[in-house]
NUKEMI-781604 format. One record per residue: x, y, z of N, C-alpha, C, O in turn; residue in three letters; residue number from 0. Coordinates in steps of 0.1 Angstrom, whole numbers, plus 5000, padded with zeros to 4 digits. Each point is the difference from the previous one (the first is absolute). Last residue first. Example, Ala and Ser with C-alpha at 12.3 -4.5 7.8 and 13.67 -1.06 7.14 Angstrom:
REM residues 2
<n_east: 5128 n_north: 4978 n_up: 5071 ca_east: 5009 ca_north: 5011 ca_up: 5000 c_east: 4992 c_north: 5011 c_up: 5008 o_east: 5005 o_north: 5011 o_up: 5001 residu: SER num: 1>
<n_east: 4998 n_north: 4932 n_up: 4998 ca_east: 4991 ca_north: 5012 ca_up: 5000 c_east: 5009 c_north: 5012 c_up: 5000 o_east: 5010 o_north: 5000 o_up: 5007 residu: ALA num: 0>
***
This chain:
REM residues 70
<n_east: 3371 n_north: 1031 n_up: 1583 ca_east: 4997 ca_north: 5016 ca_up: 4995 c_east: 5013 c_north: 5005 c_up: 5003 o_east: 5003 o_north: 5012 o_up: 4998 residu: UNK num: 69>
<n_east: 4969 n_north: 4939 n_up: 5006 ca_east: 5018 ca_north: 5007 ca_up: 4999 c_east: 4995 c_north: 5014 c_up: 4993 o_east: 4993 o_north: 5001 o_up: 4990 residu: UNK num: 68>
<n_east: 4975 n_north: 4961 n_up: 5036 ca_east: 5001 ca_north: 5008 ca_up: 4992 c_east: 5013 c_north: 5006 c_up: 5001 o_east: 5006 o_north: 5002 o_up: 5011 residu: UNK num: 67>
<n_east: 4980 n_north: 4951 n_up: 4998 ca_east: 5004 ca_north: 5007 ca_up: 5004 c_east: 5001 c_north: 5011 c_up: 4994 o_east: 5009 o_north: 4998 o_up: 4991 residu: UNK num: 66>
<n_east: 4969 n_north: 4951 n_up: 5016 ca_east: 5000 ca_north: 5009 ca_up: 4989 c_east: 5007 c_north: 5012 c_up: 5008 o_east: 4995 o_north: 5000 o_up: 5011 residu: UNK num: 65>
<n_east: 5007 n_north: 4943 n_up: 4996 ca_east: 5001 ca_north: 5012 ca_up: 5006 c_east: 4999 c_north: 5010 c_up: 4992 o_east: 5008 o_north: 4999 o_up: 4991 residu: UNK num: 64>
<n_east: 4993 n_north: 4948 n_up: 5015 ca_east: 4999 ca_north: 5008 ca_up: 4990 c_east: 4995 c_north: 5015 c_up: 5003 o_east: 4987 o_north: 5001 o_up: 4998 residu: UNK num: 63>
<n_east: 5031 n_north: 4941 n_up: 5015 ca_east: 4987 ca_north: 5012 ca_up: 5005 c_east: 5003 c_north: 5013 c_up: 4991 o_east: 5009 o_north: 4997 o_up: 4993 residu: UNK num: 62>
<n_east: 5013 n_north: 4956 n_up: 5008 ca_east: 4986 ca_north: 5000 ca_up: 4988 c_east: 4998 c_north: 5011 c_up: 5002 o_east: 4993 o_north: 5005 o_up: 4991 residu: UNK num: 61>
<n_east: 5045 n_north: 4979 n_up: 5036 ca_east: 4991 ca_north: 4998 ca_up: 5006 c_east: 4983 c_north: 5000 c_up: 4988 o_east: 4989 o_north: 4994 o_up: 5002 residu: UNK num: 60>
<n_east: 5057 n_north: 5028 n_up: 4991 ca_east: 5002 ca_north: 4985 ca_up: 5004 c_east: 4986 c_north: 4993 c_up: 5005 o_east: 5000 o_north: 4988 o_up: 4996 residu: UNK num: 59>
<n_east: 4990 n_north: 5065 n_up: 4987 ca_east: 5009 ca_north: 4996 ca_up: 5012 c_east: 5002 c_north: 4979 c_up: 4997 o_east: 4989 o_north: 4993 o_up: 4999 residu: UNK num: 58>
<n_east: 5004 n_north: 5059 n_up: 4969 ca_east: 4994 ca_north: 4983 ca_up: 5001 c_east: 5007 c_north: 4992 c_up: 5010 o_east: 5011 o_north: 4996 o_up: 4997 residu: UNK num: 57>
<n_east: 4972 n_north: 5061 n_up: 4990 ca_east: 5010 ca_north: 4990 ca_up: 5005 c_east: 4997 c_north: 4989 c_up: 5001 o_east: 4989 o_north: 4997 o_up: 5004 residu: UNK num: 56>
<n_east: 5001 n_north: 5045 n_up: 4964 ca_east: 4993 ca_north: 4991 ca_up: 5004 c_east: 5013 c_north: 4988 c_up: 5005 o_east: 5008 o_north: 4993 o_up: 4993 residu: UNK num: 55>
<n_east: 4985 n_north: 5062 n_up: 4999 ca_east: 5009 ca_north: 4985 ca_up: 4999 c_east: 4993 c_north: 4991 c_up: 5008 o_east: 4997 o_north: 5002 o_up: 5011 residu: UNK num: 54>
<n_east: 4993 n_north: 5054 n_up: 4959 ca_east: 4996 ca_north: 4988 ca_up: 5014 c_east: 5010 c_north: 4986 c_up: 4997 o_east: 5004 o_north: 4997 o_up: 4989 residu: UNK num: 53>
<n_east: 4993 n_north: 5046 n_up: 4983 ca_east: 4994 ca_north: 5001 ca_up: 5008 c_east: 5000 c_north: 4991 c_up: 5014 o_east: 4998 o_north: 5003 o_up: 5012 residu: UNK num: 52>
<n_east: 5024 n_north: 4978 n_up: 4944 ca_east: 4999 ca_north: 5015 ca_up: 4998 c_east: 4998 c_north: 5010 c_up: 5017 o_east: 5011 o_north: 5004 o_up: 5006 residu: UNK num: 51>
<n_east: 4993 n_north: 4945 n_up: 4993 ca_east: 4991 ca_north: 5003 ca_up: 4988 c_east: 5000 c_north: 5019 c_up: 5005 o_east: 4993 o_north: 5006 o_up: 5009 residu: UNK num: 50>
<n_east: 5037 n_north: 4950 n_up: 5008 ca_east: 4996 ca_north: 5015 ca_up: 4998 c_east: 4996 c_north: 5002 c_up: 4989 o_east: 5005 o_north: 4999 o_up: 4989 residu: UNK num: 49>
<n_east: 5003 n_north: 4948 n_up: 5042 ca_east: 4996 ca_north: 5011 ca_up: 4991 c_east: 4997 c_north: 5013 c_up: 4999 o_east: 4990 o_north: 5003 o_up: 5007 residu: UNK num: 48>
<n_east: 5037 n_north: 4960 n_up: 5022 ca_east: 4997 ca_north: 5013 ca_up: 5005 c_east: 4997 c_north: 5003 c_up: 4980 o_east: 5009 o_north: 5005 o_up: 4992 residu: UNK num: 47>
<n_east: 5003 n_north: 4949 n_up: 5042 ca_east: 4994 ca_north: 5009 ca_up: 4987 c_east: 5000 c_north: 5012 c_up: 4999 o_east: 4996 o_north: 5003 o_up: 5011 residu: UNK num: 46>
<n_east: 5011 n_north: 4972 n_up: 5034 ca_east: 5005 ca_north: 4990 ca_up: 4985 c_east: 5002 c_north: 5007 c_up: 4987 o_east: 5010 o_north: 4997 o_up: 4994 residu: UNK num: 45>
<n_east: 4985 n_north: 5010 n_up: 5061 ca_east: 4998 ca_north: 5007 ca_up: 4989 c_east: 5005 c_north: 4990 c_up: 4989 o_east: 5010 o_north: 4994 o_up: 5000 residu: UNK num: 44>
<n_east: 4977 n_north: 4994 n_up: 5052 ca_east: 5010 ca_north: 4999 ca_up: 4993 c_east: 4997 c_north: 5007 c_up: 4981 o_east: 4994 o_north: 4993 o_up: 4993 residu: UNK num: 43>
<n_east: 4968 n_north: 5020 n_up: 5041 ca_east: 5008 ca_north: 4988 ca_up: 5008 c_east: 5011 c_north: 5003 c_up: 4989 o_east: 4998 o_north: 5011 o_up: 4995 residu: UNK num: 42>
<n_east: 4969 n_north: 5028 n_up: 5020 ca_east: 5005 ca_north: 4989 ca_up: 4988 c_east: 5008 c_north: 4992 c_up: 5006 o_east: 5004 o_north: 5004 o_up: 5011 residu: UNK num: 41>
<n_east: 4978 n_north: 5033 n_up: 5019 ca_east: 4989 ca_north: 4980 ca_up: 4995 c_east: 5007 c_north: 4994 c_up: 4992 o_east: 4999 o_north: 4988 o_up: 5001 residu: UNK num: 40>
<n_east: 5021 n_north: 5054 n_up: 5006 ca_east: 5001 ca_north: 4992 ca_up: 5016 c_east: 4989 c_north: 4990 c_up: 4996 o_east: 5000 o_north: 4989 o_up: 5006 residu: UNK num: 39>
<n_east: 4999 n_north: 5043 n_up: 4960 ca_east: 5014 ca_north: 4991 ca_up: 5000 c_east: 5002 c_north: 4989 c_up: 5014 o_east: 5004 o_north: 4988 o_up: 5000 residu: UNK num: 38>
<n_east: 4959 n_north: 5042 n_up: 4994 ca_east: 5003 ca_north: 4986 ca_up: 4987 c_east: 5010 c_north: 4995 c_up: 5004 o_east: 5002 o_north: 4988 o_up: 5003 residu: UNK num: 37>
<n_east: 4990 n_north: 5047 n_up: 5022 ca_east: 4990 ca_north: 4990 ca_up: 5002 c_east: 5001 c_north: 4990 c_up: 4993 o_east: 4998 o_north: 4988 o_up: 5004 residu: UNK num: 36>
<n_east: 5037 n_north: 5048 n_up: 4991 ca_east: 4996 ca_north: 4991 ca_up: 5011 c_east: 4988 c_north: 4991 c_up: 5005 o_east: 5001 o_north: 4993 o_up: 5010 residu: UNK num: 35>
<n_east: 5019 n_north: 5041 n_up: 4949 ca_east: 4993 ca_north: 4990 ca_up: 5000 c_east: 4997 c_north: 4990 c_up: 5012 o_east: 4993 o_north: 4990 o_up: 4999 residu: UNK num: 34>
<n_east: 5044 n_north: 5037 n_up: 4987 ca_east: 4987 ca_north: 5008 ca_up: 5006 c_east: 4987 c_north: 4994 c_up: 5005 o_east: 4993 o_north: 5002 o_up: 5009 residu: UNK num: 33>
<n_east: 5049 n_north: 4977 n_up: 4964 ca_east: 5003 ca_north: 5007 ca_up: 5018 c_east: 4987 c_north: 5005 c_up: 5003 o_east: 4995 o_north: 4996 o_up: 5011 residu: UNK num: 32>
<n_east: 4997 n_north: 4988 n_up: 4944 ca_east: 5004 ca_north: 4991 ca_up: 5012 c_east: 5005 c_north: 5001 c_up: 5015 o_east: 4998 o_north: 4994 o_up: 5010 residu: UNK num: 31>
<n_east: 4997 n_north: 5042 n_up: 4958 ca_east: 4989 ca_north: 4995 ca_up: 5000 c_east: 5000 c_north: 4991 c_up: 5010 o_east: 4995 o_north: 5002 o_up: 5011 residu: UNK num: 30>
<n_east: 5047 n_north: 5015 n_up: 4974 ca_east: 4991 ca_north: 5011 ca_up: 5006 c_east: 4987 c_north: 4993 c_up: 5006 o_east: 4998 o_north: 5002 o_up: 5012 residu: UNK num: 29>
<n_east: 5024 n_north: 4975 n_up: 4953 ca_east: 5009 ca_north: 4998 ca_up: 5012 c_east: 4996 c_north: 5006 c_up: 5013 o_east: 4999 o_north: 4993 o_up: 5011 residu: UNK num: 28>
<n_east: 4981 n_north: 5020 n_up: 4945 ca_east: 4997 ca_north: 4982 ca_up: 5007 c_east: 5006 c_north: 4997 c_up: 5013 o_east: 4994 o_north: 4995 o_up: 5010 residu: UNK num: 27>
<n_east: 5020 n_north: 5043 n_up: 4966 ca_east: 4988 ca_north: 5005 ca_up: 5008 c_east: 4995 c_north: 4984 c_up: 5004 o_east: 4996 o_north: 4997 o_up: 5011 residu: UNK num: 26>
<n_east: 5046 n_north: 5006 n_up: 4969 ca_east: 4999 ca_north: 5004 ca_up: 5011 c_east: 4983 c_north: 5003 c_up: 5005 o_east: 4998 o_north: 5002 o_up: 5012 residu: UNK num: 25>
<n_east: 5004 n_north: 4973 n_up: 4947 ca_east: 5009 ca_north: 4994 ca_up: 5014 c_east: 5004 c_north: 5011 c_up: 5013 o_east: 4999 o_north: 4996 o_up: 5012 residu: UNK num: 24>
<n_east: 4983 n_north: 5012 n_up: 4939 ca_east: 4986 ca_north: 4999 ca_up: 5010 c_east: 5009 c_north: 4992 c_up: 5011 o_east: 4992 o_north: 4996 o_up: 5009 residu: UNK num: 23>
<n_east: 5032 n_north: 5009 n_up: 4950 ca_east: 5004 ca_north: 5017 ca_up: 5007 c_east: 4986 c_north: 4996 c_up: 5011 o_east: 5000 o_north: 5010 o_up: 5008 residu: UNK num: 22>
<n_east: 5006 n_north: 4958 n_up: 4960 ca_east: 5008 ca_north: 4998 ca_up: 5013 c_east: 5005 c_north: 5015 c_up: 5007 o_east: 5008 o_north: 5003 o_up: 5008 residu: UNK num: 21>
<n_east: 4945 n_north: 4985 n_up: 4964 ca_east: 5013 ca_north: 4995 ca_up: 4998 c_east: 5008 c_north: 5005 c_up: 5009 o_east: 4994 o_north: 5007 o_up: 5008 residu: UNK num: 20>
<n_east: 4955 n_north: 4977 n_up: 4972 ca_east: 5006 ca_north: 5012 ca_up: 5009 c_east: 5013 c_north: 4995 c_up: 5000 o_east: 5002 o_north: 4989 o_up: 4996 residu: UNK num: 19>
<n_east: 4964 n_north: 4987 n_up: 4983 ca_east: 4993 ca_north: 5008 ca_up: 5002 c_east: 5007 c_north: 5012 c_up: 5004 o_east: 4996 o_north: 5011 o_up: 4998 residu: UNK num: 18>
<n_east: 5020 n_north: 4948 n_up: 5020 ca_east: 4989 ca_north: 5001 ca_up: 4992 c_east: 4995 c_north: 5009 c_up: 4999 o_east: 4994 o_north: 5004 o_up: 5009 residu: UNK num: 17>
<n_east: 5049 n_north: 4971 n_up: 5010 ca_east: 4997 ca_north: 5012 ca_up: 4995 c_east: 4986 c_north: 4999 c_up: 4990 o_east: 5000 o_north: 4996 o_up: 4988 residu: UNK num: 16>
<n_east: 5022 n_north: 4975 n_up: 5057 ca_east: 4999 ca_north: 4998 ca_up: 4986 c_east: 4990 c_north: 5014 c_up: 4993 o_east: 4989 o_north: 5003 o_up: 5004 residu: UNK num: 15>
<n_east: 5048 n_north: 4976 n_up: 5040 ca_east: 4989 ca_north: 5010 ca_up: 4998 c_east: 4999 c_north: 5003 c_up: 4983 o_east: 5009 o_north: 5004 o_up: 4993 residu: UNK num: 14>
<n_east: 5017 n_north: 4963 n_up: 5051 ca_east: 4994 ca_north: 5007 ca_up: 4985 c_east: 4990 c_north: 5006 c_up: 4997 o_east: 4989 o_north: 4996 o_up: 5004 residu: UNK num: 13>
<n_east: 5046 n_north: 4998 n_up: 5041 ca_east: 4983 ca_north: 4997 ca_up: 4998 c_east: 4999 c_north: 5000 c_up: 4984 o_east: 5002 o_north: 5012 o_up: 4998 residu: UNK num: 12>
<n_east: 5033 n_north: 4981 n_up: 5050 ca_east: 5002 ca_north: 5008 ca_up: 4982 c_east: 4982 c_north: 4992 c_up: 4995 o_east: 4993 o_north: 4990 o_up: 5003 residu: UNK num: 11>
<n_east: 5020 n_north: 5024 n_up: 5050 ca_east: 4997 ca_north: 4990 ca_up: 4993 c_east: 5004 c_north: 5007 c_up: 4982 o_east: 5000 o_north: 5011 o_up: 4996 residu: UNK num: 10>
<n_east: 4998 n_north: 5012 n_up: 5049 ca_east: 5013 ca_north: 4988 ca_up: 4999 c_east: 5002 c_north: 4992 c_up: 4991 o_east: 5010 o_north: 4992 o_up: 4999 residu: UNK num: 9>
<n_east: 4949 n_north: 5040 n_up: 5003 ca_east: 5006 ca_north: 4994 ca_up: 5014 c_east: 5010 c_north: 4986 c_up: 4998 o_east: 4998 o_north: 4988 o_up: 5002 residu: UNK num: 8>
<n_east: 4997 n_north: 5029 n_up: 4952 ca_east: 4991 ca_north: 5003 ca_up: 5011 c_east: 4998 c_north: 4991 c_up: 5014 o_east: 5000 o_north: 4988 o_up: 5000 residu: UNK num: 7>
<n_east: 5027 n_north: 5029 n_up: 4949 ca_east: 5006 ca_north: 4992 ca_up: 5013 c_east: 4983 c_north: 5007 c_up: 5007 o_east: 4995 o_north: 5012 o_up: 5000 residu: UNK num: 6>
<n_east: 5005 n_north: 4975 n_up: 4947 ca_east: 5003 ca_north: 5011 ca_up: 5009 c_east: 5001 c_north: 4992 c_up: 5016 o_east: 4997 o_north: 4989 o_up: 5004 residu: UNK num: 5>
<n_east: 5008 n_north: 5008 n_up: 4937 ca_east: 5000 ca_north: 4992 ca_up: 5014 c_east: 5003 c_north: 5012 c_up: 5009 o_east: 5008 o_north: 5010 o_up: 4999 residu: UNK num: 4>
<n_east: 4968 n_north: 4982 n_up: 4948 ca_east: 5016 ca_north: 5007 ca_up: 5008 c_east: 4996 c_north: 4993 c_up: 5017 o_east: 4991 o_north: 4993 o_up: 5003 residu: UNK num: 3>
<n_east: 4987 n_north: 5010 n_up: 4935 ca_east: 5001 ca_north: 4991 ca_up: 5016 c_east: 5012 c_north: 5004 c_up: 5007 o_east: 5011 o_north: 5001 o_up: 4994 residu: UNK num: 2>
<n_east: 4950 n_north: 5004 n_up: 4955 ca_east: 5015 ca_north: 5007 ca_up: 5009 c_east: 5001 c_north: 4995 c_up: 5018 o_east: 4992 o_north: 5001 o_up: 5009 residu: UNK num: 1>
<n_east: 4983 n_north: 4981 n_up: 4941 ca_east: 4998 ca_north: 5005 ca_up: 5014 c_east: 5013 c_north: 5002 c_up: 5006 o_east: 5010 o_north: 4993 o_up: 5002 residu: UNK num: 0>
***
């Protein structure tokens, strides 16, 4: 499994490659900015799995967020 770190709101995050690989970070990246409903609820980002299509975020907290990346 392939693994890289990405900076989100200030923060360095990891992000674990499933399914998909490190050319899906700018549209992830994309995702997360656009994303303002989700993002303004996630609390602290911990995880960030990308399965091809979608990343599944895992916040400090247990909570777990599905976000489509296109």
């Amino acid at each position: 499994m392939q693994q890289t770190v990405v900076l989100f709101n200030e923060r360095t995050v990891p992000v674990q490659f499933l399914g998909s690989n490190e050319k899906q970070i700018p549209a992830l990246l994309s995702a997360l900015k656009q994303s303002k409903l989700t993002v303004s609820r996630m609390e602290e980002p911990s995880l960030i799995e990308l399965y091809g299509s979608e990343a599944i975020v895992h916040t400090v907290n247990g909570d777990r967020y599905r976000l489509p990346v296109f």
